[in-house]
Every structure is written in structure tokens, then in C-alpha cells.
C-alpha beads as a LAMMPS data file, in Angstrom:
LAMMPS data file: protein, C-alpha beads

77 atoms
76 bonds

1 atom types
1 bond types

-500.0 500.0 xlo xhi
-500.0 500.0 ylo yhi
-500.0 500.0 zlo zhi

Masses

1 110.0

Atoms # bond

1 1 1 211.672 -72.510 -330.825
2 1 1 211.382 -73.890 -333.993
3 1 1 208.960 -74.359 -336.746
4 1 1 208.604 -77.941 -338.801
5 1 1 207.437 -76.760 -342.539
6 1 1 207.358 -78.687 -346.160
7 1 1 209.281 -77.272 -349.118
8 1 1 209.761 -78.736 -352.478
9 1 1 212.760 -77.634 -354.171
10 1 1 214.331 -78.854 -357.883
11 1 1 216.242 -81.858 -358.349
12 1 1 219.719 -80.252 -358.542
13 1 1 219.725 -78.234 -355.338
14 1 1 218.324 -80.808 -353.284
15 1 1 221.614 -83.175 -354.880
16 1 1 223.691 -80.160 -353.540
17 1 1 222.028 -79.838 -350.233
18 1 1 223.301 -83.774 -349.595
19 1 1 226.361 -83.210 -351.074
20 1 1 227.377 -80.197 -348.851
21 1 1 225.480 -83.132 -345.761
22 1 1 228.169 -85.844 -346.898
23 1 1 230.566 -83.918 -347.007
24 1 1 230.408 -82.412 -343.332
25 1 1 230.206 -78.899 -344.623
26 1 1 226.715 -78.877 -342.855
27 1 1 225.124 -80.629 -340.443
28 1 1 221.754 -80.921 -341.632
29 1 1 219.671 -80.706 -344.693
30 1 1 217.419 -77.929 -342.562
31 1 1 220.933 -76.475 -341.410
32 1 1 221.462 -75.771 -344.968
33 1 1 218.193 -74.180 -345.711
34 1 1 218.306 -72.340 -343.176
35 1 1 221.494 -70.872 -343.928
36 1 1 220.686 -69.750 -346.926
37 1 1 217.660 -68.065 -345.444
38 1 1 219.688 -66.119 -343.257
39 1 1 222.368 -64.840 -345.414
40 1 1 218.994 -63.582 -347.683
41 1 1 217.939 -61.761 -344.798
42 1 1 221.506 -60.506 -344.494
43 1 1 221.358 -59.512 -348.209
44 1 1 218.014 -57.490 -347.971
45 1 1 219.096 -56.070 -345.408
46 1 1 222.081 -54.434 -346.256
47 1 1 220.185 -53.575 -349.962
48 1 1 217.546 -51.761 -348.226
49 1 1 220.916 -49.885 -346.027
50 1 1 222.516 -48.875 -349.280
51 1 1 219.222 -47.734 -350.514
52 1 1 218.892 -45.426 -347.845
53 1 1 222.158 -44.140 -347.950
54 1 1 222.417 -43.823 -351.078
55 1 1 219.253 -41.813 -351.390
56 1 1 220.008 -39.596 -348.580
57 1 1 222.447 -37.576 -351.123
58 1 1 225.055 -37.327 -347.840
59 1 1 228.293 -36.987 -349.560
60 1 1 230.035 -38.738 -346.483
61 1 1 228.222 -41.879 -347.485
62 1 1 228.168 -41.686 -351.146
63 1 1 231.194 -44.178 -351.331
64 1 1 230.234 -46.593 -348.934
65 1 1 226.908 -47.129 -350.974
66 1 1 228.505 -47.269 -354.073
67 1 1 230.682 -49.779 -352.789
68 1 1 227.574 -51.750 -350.686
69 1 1 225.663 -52.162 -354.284
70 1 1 228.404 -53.489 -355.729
71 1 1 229.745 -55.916 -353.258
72 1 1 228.024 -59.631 -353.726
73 1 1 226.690 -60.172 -350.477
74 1 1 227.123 -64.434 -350.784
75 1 1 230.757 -63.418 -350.933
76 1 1 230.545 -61.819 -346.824
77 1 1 229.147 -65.002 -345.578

Bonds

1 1 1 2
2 1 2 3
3 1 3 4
4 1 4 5
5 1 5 6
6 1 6 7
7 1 7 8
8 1 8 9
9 1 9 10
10 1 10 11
11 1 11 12
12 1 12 13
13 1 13 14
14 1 14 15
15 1 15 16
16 1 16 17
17 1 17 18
18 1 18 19
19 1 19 20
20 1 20 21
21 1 21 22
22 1 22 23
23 1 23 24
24 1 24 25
25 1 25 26
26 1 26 27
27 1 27 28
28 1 28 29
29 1 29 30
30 1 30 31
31 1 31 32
32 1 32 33
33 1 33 34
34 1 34 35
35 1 35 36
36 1 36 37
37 1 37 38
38 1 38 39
39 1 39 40
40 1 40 41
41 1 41 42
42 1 42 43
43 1 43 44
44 1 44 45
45 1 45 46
46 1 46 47
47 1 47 48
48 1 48 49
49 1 49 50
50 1 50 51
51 1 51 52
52 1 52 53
53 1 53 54
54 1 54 55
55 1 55 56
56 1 56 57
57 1 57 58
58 1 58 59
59 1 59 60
60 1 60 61
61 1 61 62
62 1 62 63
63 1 63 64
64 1 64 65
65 1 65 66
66 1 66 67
67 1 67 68
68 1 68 69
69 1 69 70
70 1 70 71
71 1 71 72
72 1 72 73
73 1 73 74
74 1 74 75
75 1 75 76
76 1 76 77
């Protein structure tokens, strides 16, 4: 199921939403938004992970969320 809603977004990234359209690299202007959505979910996600690794002071998972808090999520997508 899906939801219908109204968002107004600035000039430029609606421009780049039809530009990524026309150029095939999405299907849809929603398709788009809804991309981006999900890979924010994706990011908060793994923040609140590292978060809890890192706080649980278990050397085992030190590095792995050192490396998670460093690692730019938009580049996993």
C-alpha cells in the first residue's frame, strides 16, 4: 500500500530529481524521493548501531564502530 502526500522542495533539487527522470536513472519523480528516504532510514539506522556499539566499551567491536562512524553511508547505497 501506498500513501499519496504533497512536498515542496527548492528549485535545484527538484531540477535534479528530473534530471536523474530523463535520464533513466529513475523511474519516477516519487521513485526518487523515495529512495532517498530509504537510504536515510538506512543511515539512522546504522548511526544508532555504531552508537550502541560503540558505547558498549566491548573491545571486540571497538573497530567496527570506529570504522561505521566514519564510513559515509550515501557511499553503501
Amino acid at each position: 500500500m501506498s500513501t499519496q502526500i504533497a512536498v515542496r522542495l527548492p528549485d535545484d533539487l527538484v531540477r535534479f530529481i528530473d534530471q536523474l527522470v530523463s535520464e533513466g536513472k529513475a523511474a519516477s519523480r516519487a521513485a526518487v524521493v523515495g529512495l532517498a528516504l530509504e537510504r536515510e532510514r538506512r543511515r539512522q539506522v546504522a548511526a544508532r548501531d555504531a552508537a550502541i556499539l560503540a558505547a558498549a566499551g566491548d573491545d571486540e567491536f571497538d573497530d567496527l564502530a570506529e570504522l561505521a562512524a566514519r564510513t559515509p553511508l550515501d557511499d553503501l547505497a
